[in-house]
N, C-alpha and C positions, 0 to 999 in steps of 0.2 A: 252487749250482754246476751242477747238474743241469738247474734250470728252465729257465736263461737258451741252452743250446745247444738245449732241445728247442724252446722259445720260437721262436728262430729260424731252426731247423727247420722249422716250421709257416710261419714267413713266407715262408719263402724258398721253400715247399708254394706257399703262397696266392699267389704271384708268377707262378710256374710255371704254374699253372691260369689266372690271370686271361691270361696271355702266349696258352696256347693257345686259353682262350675268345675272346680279341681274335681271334687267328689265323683262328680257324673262320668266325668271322662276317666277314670281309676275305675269304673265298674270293666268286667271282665265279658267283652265280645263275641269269646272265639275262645271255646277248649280248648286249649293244647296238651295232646296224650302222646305218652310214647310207652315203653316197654322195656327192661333191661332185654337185652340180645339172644337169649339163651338157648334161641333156636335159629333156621334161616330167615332173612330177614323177608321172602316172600311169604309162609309161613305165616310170619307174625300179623304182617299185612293179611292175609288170608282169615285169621281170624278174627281181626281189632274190626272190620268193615262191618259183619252186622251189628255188630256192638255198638261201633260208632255212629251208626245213621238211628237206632234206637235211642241212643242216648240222647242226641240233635231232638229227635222226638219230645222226649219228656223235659228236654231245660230251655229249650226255646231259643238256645243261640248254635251255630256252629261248632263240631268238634272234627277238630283234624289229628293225624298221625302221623307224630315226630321221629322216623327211624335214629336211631344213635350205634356208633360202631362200638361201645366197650360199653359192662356195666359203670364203671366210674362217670364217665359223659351225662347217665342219667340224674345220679346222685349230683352233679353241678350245676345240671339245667334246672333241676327243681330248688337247688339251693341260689342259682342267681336270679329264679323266678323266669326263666325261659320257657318250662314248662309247669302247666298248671296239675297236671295229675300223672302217674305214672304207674304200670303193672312191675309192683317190686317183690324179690324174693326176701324172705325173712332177716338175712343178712344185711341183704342193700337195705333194707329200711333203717336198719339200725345206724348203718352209715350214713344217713340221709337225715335222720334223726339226730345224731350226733354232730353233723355236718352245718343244719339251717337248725336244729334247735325248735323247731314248731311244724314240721311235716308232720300231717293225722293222718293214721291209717284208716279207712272207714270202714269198709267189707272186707271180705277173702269166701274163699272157696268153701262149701261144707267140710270136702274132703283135706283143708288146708291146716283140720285144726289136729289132723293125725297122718302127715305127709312120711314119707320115707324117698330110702335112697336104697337102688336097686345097685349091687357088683356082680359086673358080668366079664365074663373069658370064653376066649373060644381054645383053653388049652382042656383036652377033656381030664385031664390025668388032678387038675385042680379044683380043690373041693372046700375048700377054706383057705382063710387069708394066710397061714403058717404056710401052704403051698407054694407061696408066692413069693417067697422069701427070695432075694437076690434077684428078682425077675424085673419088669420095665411095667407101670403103672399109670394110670394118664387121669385124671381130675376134669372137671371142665373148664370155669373162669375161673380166676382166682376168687371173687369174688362171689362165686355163687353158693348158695347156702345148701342145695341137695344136692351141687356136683361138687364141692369141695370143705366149706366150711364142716357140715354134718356128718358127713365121713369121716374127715380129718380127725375127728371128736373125737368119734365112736370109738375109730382107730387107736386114737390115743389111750380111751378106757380099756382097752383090750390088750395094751400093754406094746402096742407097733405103735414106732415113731415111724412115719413114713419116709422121710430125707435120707433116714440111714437103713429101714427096712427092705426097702427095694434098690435093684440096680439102677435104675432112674425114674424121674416122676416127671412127666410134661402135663400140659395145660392144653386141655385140644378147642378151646372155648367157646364150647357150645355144647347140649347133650346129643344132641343127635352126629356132631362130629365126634364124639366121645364112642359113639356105636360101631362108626366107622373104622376108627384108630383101630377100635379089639378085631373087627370082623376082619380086617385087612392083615392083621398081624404087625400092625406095627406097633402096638404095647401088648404086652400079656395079658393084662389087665385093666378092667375101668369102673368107672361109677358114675353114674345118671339121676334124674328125676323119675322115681318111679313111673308117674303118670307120663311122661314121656315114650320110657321103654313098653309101656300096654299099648300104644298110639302106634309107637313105629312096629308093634308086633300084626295089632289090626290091620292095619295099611299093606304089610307086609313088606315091609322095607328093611327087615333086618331078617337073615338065614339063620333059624332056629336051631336048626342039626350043625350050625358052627358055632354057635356063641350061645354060650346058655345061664343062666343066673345061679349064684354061686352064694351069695349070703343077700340080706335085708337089713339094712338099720331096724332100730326103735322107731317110736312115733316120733316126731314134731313140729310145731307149728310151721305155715313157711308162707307161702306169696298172701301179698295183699294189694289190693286196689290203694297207693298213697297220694292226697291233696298235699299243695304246699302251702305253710304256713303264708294269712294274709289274705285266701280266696273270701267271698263274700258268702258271709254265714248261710245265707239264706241259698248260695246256690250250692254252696255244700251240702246242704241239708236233700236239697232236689235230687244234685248223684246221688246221693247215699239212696233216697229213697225210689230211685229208680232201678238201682240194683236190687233192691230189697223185695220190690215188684215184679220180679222177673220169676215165672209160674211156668215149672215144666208142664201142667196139666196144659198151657197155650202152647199150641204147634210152633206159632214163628219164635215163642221164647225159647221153648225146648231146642229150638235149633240156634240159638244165640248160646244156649250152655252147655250143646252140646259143642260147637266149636272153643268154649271155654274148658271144656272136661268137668262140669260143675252141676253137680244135683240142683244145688242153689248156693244163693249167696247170704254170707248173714253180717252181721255188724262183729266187726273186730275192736279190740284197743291197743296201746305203747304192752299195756302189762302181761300183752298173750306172750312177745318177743323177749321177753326179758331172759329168759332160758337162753334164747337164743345169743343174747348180748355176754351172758355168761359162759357161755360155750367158744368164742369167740376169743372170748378174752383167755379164756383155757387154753385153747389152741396157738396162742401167740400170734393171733391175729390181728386182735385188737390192744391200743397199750392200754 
């Protein structure tokens, strides 16, 4: 009579213990960050390192950086839990959101909450998009929300289908091979990440007196810092507020957002994108 409650005592012991050994070892080690592609992938590396050794700083475990060849790669890796956080643009998040169902956006850029899209050509005779009618056009990834999605939009508001507007449309996928494509002449025309095209103008990587800007999108929301749904609250809670910490008035910060292009960062949600989810689905992008 006695045996059989101690008996299952002990199991219900051993239950408990195996429950919290699973638990411990399910805690999260080791950040893993990547980036959709949207520029070179030295570049990207270029600026994820001091961000990355900052961040190790404030959450106490290791973060490393997951290069991926296509924005799709990222939206999988967060959805099979490969990766734990990723720099997504407005669109990928939606796909990533629709994808896994519980991806949280937590930050974005100041400047993310009124992004645009820069069209540039290097034909000088072209002054608006009616100019460009029957000419060759180049987008960046299919996937990207300030080299494709938010143009395609705009485009469409403005009464040009693109497919049949232009002589041809390529994907050159990436913004800064998108600068390439025009400066070379190998499309008439293109479109970019704004904050892109002021970088490769700074640096001077792109010849001013060939290629020059031609129109501006509207505002719209766009990139965001995304966690995958399942990370451990409390270390969510740390990124989030380690970005939130980040003080241009601090030298080494200022130069963690200057290589971000970011005044600061602030807290984002799903309901900033939701324009973006509708614009999407506008465009016959999304079913």
């Amino acid at each position: 009579m006695i045996k059989r409650p101690l008996a299952a005592l002990a199991g219900l012991c051993l239950s408990v213990a195996t429950l919290f050994s699973t638990a411990a070892l399910a805690q999260t080690t080791e950040l893993r960050v990547s980036a959709i592609p949207d520029e070179a992938p030295t570049e990207l590396m270029r600026k994820f390192e001091p961000l990355g050794k900052y961040l190790e700083e404030q959450i106490g475990i290791p973060v490393t950086f997951q290069p991926v060849s296509d924005y799709a790669g990222v939206v999988e890796a967060l959805g099979a839990k490969r990766l734990d956080m990723a720099w997504l643009g407005g669109f990928t998040y939606v796909q990533a959101k629709l994808r896994t169902g519980d991806a949280i956006p937590l930050v974005q850029r100041e400047q993310d909450e009124v992004f645009t899209s820069t069209f540039i050509t290097a034909d000088p005779d072209v002054k608006t998009h009616q100019d460009l009618e029957g000419k060759s056009f180049a987008f960046g990834s299919v996937s990207s929300t300030s080299g494709h999605l938010m143009p395609r939009y705009f485009l469409q508001q403005d009464g040009i289908d693109p497919d049949t507007f232009f002589s041809r449309v390529g994907f050159s996928g990436a913004h800064d091979a998108t600068v390439a494509w025009v400066e070379s002449g190998k499309v008439d025309a293109g479109v970019l990440n704004s904050s892109v095209w002021e970088k490769l103008i700074e640096q001077d990587k792109v010849d001013t007196d060939k290629v020059h800007v031609y129109a501006v999108t509207p505002t719209y929301y766009d990139y965001n810092w995304t966690v995958r749904g399942g990370l451990e609250p409390e270390l969510v809670e740390k990124i989030k507020a380690a970005f939130l910490a980040l003080d241009p008035a601090n030298p080494e910060h200022k130069a963690i957002l200057d290589l971000q292009r970011a005044s600061r960062f602030v807290p984002t949600s799903a309901e900033n994108y939701q324009g973006i989810e509708e614009a999407a689905r506008a465009a016959g992008l999304l079913e």
